[in-house]
N, C-alpha and C positions, 0 to 999 in steps of 0.2 A: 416374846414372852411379855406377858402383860401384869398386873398387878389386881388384884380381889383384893376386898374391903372385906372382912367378915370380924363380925361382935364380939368385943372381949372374950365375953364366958366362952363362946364356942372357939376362940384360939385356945384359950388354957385348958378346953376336954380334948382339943389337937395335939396338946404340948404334952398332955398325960399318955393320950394313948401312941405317941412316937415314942415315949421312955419306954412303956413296955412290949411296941412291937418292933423296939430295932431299928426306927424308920426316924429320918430327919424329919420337922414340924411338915417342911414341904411335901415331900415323900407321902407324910401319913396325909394332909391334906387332899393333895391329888389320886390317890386310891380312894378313899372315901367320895370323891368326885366320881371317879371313873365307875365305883360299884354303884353308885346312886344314878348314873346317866343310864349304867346298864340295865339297873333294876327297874326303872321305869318303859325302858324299850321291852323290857322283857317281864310284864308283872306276873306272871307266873310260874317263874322259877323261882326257888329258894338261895341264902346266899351262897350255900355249897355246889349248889347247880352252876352257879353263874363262876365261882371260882374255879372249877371242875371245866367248864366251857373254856375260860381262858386259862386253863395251865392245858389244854388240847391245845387251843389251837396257836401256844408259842412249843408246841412238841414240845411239853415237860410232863412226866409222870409224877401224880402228887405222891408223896410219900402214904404209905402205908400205915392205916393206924394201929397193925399187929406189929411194925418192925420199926425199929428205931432209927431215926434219921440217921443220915453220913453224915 
């Protein structure tokens, strides 16, 4: 494990958006890394595409937007 330098402002929009998605500062940092390495490998899907790709291929079914989470 190694250590990233990144800009004040952009740690405290990290720090905001872990409050509201549940995710430690780390956690949200490294998905936003992972969607961004994959969005560039792949510029032509959308971000639903790319998160739809990866909940395939860890075999999870995303939830439904007619049925309400478990």
């Amino acid at each position: 494990m190694g250590l990233v330098k990144i800009d004040d402002a952009l740690h405290e929009e990290i720090r905001r958006a872990s409050t509201v998605m549940c995710r430690s500062i780390n956690a949200q940092a490294e998905f936003w890394m992972k969607i961004g390495m994959l969005a560039e490998a792949h510029p032509t899907l959308s971000f639903t595409e790319i998160v739809r790709r990866e909940l395939a291929a860890a075999q999870a079914a995303p939830a439904s937007a007619d049925r309400p989470a478990a």
